[in-house]
DSSP file (Angstrom, degrees, kcal/mol; ACC not computed):
  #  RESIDUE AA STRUCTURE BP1 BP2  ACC     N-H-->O    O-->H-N    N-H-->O    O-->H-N    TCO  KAPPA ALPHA  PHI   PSI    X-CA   Y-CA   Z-CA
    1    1 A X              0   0    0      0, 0.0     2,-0.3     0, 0.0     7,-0.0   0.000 360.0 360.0 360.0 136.4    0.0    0.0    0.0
    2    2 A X        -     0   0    0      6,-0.1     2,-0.5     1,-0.1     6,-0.1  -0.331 360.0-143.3 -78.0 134.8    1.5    3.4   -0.9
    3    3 A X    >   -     0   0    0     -2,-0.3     3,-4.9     4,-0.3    -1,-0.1  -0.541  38.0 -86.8-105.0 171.0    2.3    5.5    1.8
    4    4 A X  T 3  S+     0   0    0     -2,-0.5    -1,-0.1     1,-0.3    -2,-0.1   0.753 131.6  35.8 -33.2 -11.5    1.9    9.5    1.9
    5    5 A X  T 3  S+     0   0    0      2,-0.1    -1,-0.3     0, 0.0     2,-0.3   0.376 101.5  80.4-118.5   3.6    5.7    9.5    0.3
    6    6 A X  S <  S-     0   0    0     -3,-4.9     4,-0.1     4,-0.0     2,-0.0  -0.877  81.3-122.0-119.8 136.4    5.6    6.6   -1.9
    7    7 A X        -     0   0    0     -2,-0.3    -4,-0.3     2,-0.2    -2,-0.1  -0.413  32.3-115.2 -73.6 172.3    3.7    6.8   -5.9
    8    8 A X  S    S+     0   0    0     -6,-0.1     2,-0.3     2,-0.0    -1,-0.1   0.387  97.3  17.6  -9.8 -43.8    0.9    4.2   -6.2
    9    9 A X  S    S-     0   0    0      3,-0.0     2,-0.4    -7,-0.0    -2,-0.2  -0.770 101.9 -84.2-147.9 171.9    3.0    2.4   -8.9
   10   10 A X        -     0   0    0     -2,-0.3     3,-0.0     1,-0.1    -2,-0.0  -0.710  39.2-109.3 -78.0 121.7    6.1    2.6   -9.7
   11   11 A X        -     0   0    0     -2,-0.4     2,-0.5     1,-0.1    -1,-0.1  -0.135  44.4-104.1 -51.8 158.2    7.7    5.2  -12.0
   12   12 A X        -     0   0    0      1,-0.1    -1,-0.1    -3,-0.1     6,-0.0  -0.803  30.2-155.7 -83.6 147.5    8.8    3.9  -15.0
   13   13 A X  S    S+     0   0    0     -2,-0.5     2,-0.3    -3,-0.0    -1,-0.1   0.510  70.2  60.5 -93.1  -8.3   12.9    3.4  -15.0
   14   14 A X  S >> S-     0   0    0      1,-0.1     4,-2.4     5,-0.1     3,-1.7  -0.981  75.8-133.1-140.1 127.0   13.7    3.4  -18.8
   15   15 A X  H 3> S+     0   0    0     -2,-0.3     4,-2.3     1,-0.2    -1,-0.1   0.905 118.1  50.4 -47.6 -42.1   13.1    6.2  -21.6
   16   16 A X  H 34 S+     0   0    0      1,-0.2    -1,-0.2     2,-0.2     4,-0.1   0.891 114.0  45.0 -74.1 -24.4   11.5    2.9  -23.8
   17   17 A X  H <> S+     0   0    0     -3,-1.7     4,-3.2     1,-0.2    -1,-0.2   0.832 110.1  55.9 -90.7 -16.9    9.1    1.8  -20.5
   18   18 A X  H  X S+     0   0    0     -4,-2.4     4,-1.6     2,-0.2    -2,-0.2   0.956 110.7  41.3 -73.4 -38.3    8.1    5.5  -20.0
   19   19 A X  H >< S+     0   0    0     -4,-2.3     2,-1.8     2,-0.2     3,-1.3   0.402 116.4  53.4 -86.4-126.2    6.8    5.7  -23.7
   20   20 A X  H 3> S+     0   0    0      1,-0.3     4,-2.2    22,-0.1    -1,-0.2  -0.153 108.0  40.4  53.3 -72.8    5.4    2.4  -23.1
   21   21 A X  H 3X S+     0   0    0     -4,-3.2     4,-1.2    -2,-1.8    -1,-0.3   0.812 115.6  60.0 -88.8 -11.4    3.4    3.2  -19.9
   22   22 A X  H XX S+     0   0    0     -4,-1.6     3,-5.6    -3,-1.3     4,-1.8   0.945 112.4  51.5 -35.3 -89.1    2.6    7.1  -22.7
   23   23 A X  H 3> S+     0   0    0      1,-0.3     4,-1.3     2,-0.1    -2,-0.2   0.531 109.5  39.2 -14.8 -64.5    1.2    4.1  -24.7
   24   24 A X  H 3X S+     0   0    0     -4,-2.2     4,-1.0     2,-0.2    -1,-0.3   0.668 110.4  53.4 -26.8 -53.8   -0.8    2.6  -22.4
   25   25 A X  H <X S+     0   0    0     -3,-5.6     4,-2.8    -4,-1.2     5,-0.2   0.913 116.2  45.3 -80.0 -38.6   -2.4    5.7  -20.7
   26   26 A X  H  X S+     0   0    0     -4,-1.8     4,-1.0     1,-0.3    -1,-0.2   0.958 111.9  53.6 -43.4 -47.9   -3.5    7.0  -24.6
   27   27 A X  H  < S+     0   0    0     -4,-1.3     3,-0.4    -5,-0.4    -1,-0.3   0.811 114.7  38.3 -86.5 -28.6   -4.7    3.5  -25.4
   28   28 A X  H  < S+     0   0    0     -4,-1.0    -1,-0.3     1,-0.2    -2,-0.2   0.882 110.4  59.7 -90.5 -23.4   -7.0    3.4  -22.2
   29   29 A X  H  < S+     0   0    0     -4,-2.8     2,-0.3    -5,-0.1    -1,-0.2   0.676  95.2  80.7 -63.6 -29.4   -8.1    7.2  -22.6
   30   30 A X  S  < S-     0   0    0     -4,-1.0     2,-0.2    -3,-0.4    -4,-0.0  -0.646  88.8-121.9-103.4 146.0   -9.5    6.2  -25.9
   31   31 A X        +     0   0    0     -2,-0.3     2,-0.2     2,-0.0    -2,-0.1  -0.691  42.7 161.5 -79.8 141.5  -13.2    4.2  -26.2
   32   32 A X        -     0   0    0     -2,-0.2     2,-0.2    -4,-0.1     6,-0.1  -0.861  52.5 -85.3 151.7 127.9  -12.9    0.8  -27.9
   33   33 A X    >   -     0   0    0     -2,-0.2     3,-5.8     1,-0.2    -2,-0.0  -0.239  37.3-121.2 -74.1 109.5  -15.2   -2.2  -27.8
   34   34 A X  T 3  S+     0   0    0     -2,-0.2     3,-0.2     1,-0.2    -1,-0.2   0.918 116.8  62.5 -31.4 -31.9  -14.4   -4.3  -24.4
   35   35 A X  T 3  S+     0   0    0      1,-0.3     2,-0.5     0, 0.0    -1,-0.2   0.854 103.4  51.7 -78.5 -11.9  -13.7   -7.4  -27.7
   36   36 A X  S <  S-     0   0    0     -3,-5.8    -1,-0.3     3,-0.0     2,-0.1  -0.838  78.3-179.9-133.1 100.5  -10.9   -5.2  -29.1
   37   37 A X        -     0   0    0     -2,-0.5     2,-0.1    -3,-0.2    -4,-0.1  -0.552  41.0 -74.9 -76.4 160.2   -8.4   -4.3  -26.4
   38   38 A X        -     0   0    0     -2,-0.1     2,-0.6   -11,-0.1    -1,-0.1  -0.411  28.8-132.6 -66.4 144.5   -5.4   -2.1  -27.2
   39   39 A X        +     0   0    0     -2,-0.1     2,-0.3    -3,-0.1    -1,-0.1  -0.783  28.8 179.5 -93.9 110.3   -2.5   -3.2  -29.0
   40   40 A X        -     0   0    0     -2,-0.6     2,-0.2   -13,-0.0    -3,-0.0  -0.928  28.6-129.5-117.4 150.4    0.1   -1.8  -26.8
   41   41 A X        -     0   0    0     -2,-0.3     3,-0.1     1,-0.2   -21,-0.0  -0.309  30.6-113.5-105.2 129.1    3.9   -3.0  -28.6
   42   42 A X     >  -     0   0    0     -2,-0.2     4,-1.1     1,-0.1    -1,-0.2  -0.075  31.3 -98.4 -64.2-177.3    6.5   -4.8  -25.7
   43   43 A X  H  > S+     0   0    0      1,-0.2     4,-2.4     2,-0.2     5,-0.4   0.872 127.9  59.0 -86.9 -30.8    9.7   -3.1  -24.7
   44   44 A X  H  > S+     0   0    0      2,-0.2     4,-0.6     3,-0.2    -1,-0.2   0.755 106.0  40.6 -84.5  -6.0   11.1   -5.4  -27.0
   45   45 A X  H  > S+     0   0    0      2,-0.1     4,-2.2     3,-0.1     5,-0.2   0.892 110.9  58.1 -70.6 -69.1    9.2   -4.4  -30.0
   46   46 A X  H  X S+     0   0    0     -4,-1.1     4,-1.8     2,-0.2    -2,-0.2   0.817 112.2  40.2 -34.8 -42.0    9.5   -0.7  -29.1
   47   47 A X  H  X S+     0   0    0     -4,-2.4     4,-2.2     1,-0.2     5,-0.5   0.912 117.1  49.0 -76.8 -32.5   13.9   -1.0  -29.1
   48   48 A X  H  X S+     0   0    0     -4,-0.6     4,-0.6    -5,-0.4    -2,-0.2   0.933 115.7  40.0 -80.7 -19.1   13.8   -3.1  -32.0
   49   49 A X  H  X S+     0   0    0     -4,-2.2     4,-3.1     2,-0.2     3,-0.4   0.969 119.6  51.4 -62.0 -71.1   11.3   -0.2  -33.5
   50   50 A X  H  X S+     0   0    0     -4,-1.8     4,-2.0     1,-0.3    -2,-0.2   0.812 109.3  46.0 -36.6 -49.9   13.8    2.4  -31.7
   51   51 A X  H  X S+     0   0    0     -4,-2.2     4,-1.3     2,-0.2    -1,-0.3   0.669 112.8  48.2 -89.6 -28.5   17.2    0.9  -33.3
   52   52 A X  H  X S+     0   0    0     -4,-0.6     4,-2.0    -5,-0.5    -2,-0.2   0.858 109.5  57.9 -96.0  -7.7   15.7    0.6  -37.3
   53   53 A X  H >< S+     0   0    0     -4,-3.1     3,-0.8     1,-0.2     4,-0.3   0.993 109.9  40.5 -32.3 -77.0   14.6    4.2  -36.5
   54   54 A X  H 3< S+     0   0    0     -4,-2.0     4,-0.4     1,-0.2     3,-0.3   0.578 120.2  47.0 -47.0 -28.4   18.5    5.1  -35.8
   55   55 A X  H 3X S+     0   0    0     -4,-1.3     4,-2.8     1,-0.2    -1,-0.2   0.681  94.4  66.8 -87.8 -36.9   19.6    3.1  -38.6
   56   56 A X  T << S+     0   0    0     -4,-2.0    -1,-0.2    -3,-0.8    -2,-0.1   0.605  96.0  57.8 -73.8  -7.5   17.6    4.1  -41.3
   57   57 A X  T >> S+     0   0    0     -3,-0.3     4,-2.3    -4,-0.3     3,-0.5   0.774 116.8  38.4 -94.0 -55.4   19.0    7.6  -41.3
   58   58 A X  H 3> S+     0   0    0     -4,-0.4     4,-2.6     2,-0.2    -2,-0.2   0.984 102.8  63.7 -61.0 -59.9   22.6    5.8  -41.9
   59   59 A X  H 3< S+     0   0    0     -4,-2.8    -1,-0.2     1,-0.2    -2,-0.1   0.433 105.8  48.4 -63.1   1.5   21.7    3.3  -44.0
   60   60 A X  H <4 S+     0   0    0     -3,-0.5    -1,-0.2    -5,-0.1    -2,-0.2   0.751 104.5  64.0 -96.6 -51.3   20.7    6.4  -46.7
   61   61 A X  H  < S+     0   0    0     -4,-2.3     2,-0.2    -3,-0.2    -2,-0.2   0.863  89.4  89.7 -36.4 -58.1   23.8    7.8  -46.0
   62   62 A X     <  -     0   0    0     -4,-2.6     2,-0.3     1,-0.1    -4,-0.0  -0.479  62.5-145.1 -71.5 150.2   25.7    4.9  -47.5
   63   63 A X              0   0    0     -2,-0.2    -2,-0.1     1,-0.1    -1,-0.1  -0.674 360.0 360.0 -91.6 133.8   26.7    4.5  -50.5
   64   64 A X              0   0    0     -2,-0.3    -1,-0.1     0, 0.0    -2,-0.0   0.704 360.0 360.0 -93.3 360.0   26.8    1.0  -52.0
């Protein structure tokens, strides 16, 4: 139980779980039929999302 100094939940620790629990709060905020829940992406979908982000910006850059 949280006490008067303590959150409810736990902050998130990681830039990828903070957009994550972003995800989450959007996906619940929005109305959507109890048979289609939101499709919220893992932390591991989200780096591997995160990393072809960074990449694709290089990979233009080269020259073959």
């Amino acid at each position: 139980m949280p006490g008067p100094n303590k959150p409810a939940t736990e902050q998130p620790a990681t830039d990828l779980e903070r957009h994550a629990d972003e995800l989450l709060d959007e996906a619940l905020e929005e109305s959507f039929p109890a048979s289609d829940p939101p499709a919220i992406p893992s932390l591991h979908d989200l780096e591997r999302q995160r990393r072809a982000e960074r990449a694709t910006p290089a990979a233009r850059d080269r020259k073959p």
